[in-house]
MARLUMNU-885198 format. One record per residue (C-alpha): x, z, y; residue number from 1; residue in one letter. Coordinates in Angstrom, 1 decimal. Layout:
BEGIN
<pt px="X" pz="Z" py="Y" num="NUM" residuo="A"/>
...
This chain:
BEGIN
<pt px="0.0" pz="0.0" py="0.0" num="1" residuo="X"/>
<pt px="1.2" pz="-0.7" py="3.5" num="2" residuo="X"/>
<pt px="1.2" pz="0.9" py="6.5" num="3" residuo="X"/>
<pt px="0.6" pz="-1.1" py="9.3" num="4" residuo="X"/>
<pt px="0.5" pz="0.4" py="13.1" num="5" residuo="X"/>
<pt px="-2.1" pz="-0.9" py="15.6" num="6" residuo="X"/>
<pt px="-1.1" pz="-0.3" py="19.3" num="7" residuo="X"/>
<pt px="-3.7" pz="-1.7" py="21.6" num="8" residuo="X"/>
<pt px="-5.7" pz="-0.5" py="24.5" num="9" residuo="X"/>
<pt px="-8.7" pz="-2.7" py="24.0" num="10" residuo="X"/>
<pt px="-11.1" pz="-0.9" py="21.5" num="11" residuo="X"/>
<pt px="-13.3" pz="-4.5" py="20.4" num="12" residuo="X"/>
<pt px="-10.3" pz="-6.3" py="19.9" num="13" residuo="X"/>
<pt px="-8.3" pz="-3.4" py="17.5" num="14" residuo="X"/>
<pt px="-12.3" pz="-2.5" py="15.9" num="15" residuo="X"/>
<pt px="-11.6" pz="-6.6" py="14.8" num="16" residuo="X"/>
<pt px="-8.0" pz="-6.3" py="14.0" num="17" residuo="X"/>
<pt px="-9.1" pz="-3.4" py="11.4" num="18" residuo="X"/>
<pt px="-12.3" pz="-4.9" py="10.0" num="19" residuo="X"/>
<pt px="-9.8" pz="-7.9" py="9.3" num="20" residuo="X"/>
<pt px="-7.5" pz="-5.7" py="7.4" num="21" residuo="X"/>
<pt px="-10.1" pz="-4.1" py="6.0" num="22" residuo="X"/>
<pt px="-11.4" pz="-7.2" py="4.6" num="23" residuo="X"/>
<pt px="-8.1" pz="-8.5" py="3.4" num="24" residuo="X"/>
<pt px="-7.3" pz="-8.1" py="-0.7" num="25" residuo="X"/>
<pt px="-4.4" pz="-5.7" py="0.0" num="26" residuo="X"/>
<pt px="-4.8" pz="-2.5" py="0.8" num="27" residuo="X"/>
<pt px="-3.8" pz="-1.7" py="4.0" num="28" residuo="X"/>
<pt px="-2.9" pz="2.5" py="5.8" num="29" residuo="X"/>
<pt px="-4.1" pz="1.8" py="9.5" num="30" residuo="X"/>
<pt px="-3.0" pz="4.2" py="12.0" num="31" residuo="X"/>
<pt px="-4.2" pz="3.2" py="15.9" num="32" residuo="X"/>
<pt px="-2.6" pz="4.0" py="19.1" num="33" residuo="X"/>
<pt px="-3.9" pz="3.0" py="22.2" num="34" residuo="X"/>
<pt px="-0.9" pz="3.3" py="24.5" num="35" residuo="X"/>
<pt px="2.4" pz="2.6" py="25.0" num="36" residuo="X"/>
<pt px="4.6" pz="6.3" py="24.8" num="37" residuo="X"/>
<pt px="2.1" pz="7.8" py="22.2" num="38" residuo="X"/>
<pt px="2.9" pz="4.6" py="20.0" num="39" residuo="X"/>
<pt px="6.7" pz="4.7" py="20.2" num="40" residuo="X"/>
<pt px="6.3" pz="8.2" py="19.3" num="41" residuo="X"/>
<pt px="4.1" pz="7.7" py="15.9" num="42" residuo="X"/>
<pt px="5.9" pz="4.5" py="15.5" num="43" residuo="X"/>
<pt px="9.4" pz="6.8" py="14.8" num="44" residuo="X"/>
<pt px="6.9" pz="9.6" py="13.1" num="45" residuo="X"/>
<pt px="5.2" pz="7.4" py="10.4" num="46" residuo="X"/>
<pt px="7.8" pz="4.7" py="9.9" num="47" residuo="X"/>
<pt px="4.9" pz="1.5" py="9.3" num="48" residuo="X"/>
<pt px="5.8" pz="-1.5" py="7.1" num="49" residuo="X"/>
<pt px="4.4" pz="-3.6" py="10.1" num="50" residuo="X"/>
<pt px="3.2" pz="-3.4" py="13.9" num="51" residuo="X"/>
<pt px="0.7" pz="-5.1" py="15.5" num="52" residuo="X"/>
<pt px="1.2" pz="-4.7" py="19.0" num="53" residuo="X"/>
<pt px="-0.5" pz="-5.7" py="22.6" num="54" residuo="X"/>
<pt px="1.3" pz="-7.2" py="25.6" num="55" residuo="X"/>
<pt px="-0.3" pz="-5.7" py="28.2" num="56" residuo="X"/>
<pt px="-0.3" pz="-2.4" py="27.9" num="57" residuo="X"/>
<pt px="-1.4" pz="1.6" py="29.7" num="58" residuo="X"/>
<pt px="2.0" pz="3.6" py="29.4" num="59" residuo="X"/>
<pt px="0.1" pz="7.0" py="28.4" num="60" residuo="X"/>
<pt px="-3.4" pz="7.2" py="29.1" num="61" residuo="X"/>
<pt px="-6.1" pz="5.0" py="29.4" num="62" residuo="X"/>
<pt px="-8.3" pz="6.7" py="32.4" num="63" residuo="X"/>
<pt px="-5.5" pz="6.3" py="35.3" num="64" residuo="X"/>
<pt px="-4.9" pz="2.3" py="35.7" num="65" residuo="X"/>
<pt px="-1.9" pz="3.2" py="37.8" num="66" residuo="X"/>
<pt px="-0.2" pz="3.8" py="34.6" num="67" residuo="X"/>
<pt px="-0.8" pz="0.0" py="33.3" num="68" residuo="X"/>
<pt px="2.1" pz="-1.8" py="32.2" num="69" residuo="X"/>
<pt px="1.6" pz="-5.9" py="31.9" num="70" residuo="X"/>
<pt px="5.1" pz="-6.2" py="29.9" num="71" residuo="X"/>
<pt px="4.4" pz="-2.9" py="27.6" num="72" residuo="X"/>
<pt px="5.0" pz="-4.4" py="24.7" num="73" residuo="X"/>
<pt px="8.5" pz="-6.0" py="25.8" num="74" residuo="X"/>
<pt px="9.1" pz="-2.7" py="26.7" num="75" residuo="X"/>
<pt px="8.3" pz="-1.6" py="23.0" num="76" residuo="X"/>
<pt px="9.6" pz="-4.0" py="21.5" num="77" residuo="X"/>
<pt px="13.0" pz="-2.9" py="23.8" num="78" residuo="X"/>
<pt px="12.9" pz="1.1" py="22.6" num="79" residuo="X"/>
<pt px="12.4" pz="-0.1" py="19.1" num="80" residuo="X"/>
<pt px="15.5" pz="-2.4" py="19.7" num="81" residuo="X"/>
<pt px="17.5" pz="0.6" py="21.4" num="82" residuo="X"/>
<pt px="16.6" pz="2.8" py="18.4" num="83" residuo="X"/>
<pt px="17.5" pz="0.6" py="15.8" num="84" residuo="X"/>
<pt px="13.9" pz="-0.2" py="14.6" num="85" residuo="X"/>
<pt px="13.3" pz="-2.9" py="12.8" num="86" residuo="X"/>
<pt px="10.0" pz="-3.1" py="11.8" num="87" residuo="X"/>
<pt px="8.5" pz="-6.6" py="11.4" num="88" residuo="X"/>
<pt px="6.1" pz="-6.4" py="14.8" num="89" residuo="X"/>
<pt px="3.4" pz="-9.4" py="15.7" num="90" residuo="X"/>
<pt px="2.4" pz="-9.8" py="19.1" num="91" residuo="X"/>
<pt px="-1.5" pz="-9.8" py="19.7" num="92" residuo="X"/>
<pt px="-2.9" pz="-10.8" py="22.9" num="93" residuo="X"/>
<pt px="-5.9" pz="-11.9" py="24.5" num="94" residuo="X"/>
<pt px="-4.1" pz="-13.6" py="27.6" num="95" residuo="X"/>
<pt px="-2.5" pz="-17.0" py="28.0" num="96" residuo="X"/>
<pt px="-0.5" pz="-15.6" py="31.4" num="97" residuo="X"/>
<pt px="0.9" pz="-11.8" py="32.0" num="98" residuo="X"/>
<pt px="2.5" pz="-10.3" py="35.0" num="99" residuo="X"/>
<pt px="1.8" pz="-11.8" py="38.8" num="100" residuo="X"/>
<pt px="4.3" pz="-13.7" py="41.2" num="101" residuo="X"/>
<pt px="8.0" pz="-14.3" py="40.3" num="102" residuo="X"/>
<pt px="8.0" pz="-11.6" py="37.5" num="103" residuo="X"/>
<pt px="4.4" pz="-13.9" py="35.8" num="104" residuo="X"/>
<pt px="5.5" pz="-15.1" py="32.5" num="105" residuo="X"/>
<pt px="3.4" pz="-17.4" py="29.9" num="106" residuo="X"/>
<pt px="2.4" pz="-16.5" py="26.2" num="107" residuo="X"/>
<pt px="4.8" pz="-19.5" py="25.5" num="108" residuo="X"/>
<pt px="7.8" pz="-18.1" py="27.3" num="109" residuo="X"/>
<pt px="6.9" pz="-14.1" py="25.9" num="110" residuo="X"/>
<pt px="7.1" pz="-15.7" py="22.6" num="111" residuo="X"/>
<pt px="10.5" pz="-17.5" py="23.3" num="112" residuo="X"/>
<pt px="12.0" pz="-14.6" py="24.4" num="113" residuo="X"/>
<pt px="11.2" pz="-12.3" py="21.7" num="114" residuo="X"/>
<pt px="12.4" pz="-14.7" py="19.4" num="115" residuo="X"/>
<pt px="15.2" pz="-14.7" py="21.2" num="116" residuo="X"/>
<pt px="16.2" pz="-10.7" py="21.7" num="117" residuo="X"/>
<pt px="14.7" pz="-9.1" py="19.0" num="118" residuo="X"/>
<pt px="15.6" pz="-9.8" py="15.3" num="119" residuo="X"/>
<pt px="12.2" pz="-7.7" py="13.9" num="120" residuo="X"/>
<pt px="10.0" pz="-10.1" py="16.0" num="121" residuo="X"/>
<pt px="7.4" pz="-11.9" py="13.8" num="122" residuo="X"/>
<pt px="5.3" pz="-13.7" py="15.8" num="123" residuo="X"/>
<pt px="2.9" pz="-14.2" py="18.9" num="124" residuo="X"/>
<pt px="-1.1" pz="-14.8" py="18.4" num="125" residuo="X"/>
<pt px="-3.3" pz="-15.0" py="21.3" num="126" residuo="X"/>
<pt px="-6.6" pz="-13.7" py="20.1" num="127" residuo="X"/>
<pt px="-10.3" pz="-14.7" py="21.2" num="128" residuo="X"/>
<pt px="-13.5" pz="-13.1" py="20.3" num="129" residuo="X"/>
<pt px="-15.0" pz="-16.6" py="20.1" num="130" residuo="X"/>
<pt px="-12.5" pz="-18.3" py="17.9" num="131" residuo="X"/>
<pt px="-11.2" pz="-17.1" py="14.3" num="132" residuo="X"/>
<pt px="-8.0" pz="-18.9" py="14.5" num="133" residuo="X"/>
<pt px="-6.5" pz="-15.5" py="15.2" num="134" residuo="X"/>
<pt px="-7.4" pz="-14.5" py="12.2" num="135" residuo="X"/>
<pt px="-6.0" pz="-16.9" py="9.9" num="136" residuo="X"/>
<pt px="-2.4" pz="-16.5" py="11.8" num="137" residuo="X"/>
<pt px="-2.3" pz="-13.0" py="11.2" num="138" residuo="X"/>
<pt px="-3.0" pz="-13.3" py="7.5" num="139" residuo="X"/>
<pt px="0.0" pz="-16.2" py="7.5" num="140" residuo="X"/>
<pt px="2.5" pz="-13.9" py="9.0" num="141" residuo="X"/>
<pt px="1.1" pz="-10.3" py="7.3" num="142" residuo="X"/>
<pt px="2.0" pz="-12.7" py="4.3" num="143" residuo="X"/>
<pt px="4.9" pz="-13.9" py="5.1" num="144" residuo="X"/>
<pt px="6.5" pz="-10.3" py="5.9" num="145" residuo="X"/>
Protein backbone atom coordinates (compact mmCIF):
# COMPACT_ATOMS: atom_id res chain seq x y z
CA UNK A 1 0.00 0.00 0.00
CA UNK A 2 1.17 3.49 -0.71
CA UNK A 3 1.20 6.50 0.87
CA UNK A 4 0.60 9.33 -1.09
CA UNK A 5 0.46 13.14 0.41
CA UNK A 6 -2.14 15.63 -0.91
CA UNK A 7 -1.06 19.27 -0.27
CA UNK A 8 -3.71 21.61 -1.70
CA UNK A 9 -5.66 24.55 -0.48
CA UNK A 10 -8.73 24.00 -2.71
CA UNK A 11 -11.08 21.45 -0.90
CA UNK A 12 -13.34 20.38 -4.54
CA UNK A 13 -10.28 19.90 -6.28
CA UNK A 14 -8.28 17.50 -3.44
CA UNK A 15 -12.27 15.92 -2.53
CA UNK A 16 -11.63 14.85 -6.65
CA UNK A 17 -7.96 13.97 -6.34
CA UNK A 18 -9.14 11.43 -3.39
CA UNK A 19 -12.31 9.96 -4.91
CA UNK A 20 -9.80 9.25 -7.87
CA UNK A 21 -7.48 7.38 -5.70
CA UNK A 22 -10.11 5.97 -4.08
CA UNK A 23 -11.39 4.60 -7.15
CA UNK A 24 -8.10 3.44 -8.46
CA UNK A 25 -7.28 -0.71 -8.15
CA UNK A 26 -4.40 0.01 -5.71
CA UNK A 27 -4.82 0.77 -2.51
CA UNK A 28 -3.78 4.04 -1.73
CA UNK A 29 -2.89 5.79 2.47
CA UNK A 30 -4.09 9.54 1.76
CA UNK A 31 -2.98 12.05 4.16
CA UNK A 32 -4.24 15.92 3.17
CA UNK A 33 -2.63 19.13 4.01
CA UNK A 34 -3.94 22.23 3.04
CA UNK A 35 -0.92 24.54 3.29
CA UNK A 36 2.39 24.96 2.63
CA UNK A 37 4.58 24.79 6.35
CA UNK A 38 2.05 22.21 7.82
CA UNK A 39 2.90 19.99 4.55
CA UNK A 40 6.73 20.22 4.75
CA UNK A 41 6.26 19.29 8.15
CA UNK A 42 4.06 15.90 7.66
CA UNK A 43 5.92 15.52 4.54
CA UNK A 44 9.37 14.81 6.80
CA UNK A 45 6.94 13.07 9.61
CA UNK A 46 5.21 10.37 7.44
CA UNK A 47 7.79 9.92 4.74
CA UNK A 48 4.85 9.30 1.51
CA UNK A 49 5.76 7.13 -1.50
CA UNK A 50 4.36 10.05 -3.59
CA UNK A 51 3.19 13.87 -3.38
CA UNK A 52 0.72 15.54 -5.11
CA UNK A 53 1.20 19.02 -4.74
CA UNK A 54 -0.47 22.58 -5.69
CA UNK A 55 1.32 25.57 -7.25
CA UNK A 56 -0.34 28.17 -5.66
CA UNK A 57 -0.26 27.86 -2.43
CA UNK A 58 -1.41 29.69 1.64
CA UNK A 59 1.97 29.44 3.57
CA UNK A 60 0.11 28.41 7.03
CA UNK A 61 -3.39 29.15 7.16
CA UNK A 62 -6.11 29.37 5.02
CA UNK A 63 -8.26 32.36 6.70
CA UNK A 64 -5.49 35.28 6.28
CA UNK A 65 -4.89 35.73 2.32
CA UNK A 66 -1.87 37.84 3.19
CA UNK A 67 -0.21 34.56 3.78
CA UNK A 68 -0.83 33.27 -0.03
CA UNK A 69 2.15 32.17 -1.83
CA UNK A 70 1.62 31.93 -5.94
CA UNK A 71 5.09 29.90 -6.25
CA UNK A 72 4.39 27.57 -2.93
CA UNK A 73 5.05 24.71 -4.43
CA UNK A 74 8.47 25.78 -5.99
CA UNK A 75 9.09 26.72 -2.70
CA UNK A 76 8.35 23.03 -1.62
CA UNK A 77 9.64 21.55 -4.05
CA UNK A 78 12.96 23.77 -2.87
CA UNK A 79 12.90 22.64 1.05
CA UNK A 80 12.36 19.09 -0.15
CA UNK A 81 15.52 19.65 -2.39
CA UNK A 82 17.46 21.44 0.64
CA UNK A 83 16.59 18.45 2.79
CA UNK A 84 17.47 15.82 0.58
CA UNK A 85 13.92 14.59 -0.18
CA UNK A 86 13.32 12.77 -2.95
CA UNK A 87 10.03 11.82 -3.08
CA UNK A 88 8.52 11.38 -6.61
CA UNK A 89 6.07 14.83 -6.35
CA UNK A 90 3.43 15.74 -9.35
CA UNK A 91 2.42 19.14 -9.78
CA UNK A 92 -1.50 19.68 -9.77
CA UNK A 93 -2.89 22.85 -10.85
CA UNK A 94 -5.91 24.52 -11.86
CA UNK A 95 -4.12 27.62 -13.59
CA UNK A 96 -2.50 28.01 -16.96
CA UNK A 97 -0.49 31.44 -15.61
CA UNK A 98 0.92 32.03 -11.77
CA UNK A 99 2.47 35.05 -10.34
CA UNK A 100 1.77 38.84 -11.82
CA UNK A 101 4.26 41.18 -13.68
CA UNK A 102 8.01 40.29 -14.34
CA UNK A 103 8.01 37.48 -11.57
CA UNK A 104 4.39 35.78 -13.91
CA UNK A 105 5.53 32.46 -15.14
CA UNK A 106 3.39 29.86 -17.42
CA UNK A 107 2.43 26.18 -16.54
CA UNK A 108 4.84 25.50 -19.49
CA UNK A 109 7.83 27.29 -18.14
CA UNK A 110 6.95 25.93 -14.14
CA UNK A 111 7.12 22.56 -15.66
CA UNK A 112 10.53 23.29 -17.47
CA UNK A 113 11.95 24.42 -14.61
CA UNK A 114 11.17 21.70 -12.26
CA UNK A 115 12.37 19.40 -14.66
CA UNK A 116 15.23 21.23 -14.71
CA UNK A 117 16.23 21.67 -10.69
CA UNK A 118 14.73 19.03 -9.11
CA UNK A 119 15.57 15.31 -9.77
CA UNK A 120 12.19 13.85 -7.70
CA UNK A 121 10.01 16.01 -10.06
CA UNK A 122 7.36 13.83 -11.91
CA UNK A 123 5.31 15.84 -13.72
CA UNK A 124 2.90 18.87 -14.25
CA UNK A 125 -1.09 18.43 -14.85
CA UNK A 126 -3.33 21.28 -15.00
CA UNK A 127 -6.58 20.13 -13.65
CA UNK A 128 -10.30 21.15 -14.66
CA UNK A 129 -13.46 20.31 -13.11
CA UNK A 130 -14.96 20.15 -16.55
CA UNK A 131 -12.47 17.91 -18.27
CA UNK A 132 -11.17 14.27 -17.12
CA UNK A 133 -7.98 14.52 -18.93
CA UNK A 134 -6.51 15.24 -15.46
CA UNK A 135 -7.39 12.18 -14.53
CA UNK A 136 -6.01 9.93 -16.87
CA UNK A 137 -2.43 11.76 -16.52
CA UNK A 138 -2.26 11.19 -12.96
CA UNK A 139 -2.97 7.53 -13.27
CA UNK A 140 0.00 7.48 -16.24
CA UNK A 141 2.49 9.03 -13.90
CA UNK A 142 1.12 7.34 -10.29
CA UNK A 143 1.96 4.26 -12.71
CA UNK A 144 4.94 5.11 -13.89
CA UNK A 145 6.52 5.89 -10.31
Amino acid sequence: MRKILIVDDDHFKRNNIMFLLENMSENFTIINEKALNPGLCTLFESCPDVVLLDMSLPMFDLSEAKNFEPFGGLIFLEEMKRKGALNPTIIITQYEIFGEGPAQRTSKEIDDLCKEKFPNYVGLIVYSSSNNDWKEQLVKMLGEI
